[in-house]
Every structure is written in C-alpha cells, then in structure tokens.
C-alpha positions as CSV (number, residue, x, y, z in Angstrom):
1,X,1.2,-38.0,1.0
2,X,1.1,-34.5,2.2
3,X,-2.2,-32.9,4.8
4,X,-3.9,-30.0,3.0
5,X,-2.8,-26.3,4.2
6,X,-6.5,-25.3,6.3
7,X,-5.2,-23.2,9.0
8,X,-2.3,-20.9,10.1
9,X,1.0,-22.9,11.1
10,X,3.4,-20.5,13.1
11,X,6.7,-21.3,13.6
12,X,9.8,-19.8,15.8
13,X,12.9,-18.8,13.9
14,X,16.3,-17.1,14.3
15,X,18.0,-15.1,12.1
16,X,21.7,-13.3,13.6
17,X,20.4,-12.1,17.2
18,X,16.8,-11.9,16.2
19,X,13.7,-14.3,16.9
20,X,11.0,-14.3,14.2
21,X,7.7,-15.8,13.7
22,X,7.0,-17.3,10.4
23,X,3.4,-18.3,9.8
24,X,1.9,-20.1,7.3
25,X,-1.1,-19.6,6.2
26,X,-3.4,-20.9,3.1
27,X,-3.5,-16.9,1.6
28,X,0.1,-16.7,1.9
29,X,2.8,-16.3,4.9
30,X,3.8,-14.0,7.0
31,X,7.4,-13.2,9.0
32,X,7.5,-10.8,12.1
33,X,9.3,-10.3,15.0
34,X,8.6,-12.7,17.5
35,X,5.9,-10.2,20.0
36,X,4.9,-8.4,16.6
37,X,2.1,-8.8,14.6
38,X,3.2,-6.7,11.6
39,X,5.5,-7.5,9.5
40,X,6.4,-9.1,6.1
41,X,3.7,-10.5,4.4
42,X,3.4,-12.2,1.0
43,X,0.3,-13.9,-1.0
44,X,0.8,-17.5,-2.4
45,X,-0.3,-16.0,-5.7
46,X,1.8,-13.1,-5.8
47,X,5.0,-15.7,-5.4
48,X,3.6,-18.2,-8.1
49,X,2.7,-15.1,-10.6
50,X,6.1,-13.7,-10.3
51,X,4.8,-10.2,-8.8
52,X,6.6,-11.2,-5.3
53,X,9.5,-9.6,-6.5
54,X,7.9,-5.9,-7.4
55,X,5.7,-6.2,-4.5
56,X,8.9,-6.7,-2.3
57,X,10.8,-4.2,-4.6
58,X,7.7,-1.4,-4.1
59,X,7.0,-1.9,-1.0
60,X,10.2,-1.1,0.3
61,X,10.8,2.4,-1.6
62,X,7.8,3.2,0.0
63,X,8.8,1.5,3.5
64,X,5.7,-0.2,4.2
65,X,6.4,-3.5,6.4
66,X,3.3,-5.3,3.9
67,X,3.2,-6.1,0.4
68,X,-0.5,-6.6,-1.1
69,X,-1.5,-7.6,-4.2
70,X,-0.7,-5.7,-7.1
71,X,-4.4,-5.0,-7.5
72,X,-5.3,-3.9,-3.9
73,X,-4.7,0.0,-2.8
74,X,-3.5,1.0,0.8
75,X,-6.9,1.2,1.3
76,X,-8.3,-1.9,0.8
77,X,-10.2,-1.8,-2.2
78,X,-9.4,-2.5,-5.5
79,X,-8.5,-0.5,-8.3
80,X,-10.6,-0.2,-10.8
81,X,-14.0,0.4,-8.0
C-alpha cells in the first residue's frame, strides 16, 4: 500500500560536486541547490500531459530557472484574462 502525497517531502542529493534539494510536492517537484530556493520546477500535470518537455525546452531558450504551465504568463495570470 502506498501513503497519499499531502505535503512537501525534501530530500538531499548529489550530482558530480554539487548538493541539491529535490522536493516533492503534491503540485509537482522542485530541484535546487541545496541553500537555494529557486530552481527547477515542474507540475505533476505538465509531466503526465507530455508538455514537460517544451516547458523544459522553452524555458531554457529563455533562461529562466522555472517552467510554468503552458497556460500561465510570467506574470502569473492566465492567458486568455
């Protein structure tokens, strides 16, 4: 049996010389340098839709450090308001 996703689960990781914090969260997860709080950040739905690949792909030829969701604008609200 698995426990239901409710609140954030952060977790330390390495990767080469670098320490990283991977939290998971039910919205989605989140990897940052460990002392950061920015950093990559992708929606559970983006992933399952397929869009986690163009928001990755977008995001960096703009060189943001977070995806949103292909309906949000840097702003916050949504397109189409």
């Amino acid at each position: 049996m698995t426990a239901k996703l409710e609140k954030p689960l952060k977790r330390e990781l390495q990767i080469g010389e670098q320490l990283y914090t991977l939290t998971i969260s039910p919205t989605g997860l989140l990897l940052a340098l460990k002392g950061h709080r920015k950093g990559v950040e992708l929606a559970w739905q983006d992933l399952v839709s397929g869009d986690a690949a163009l928001a990755t792909a977008l995001n960096a030829s703009l060189g943001g450090a977070t995806s949103r969701g292909p309906s949000e604008s840097p702003g916050g609200a949504k397109s189409g308001d």
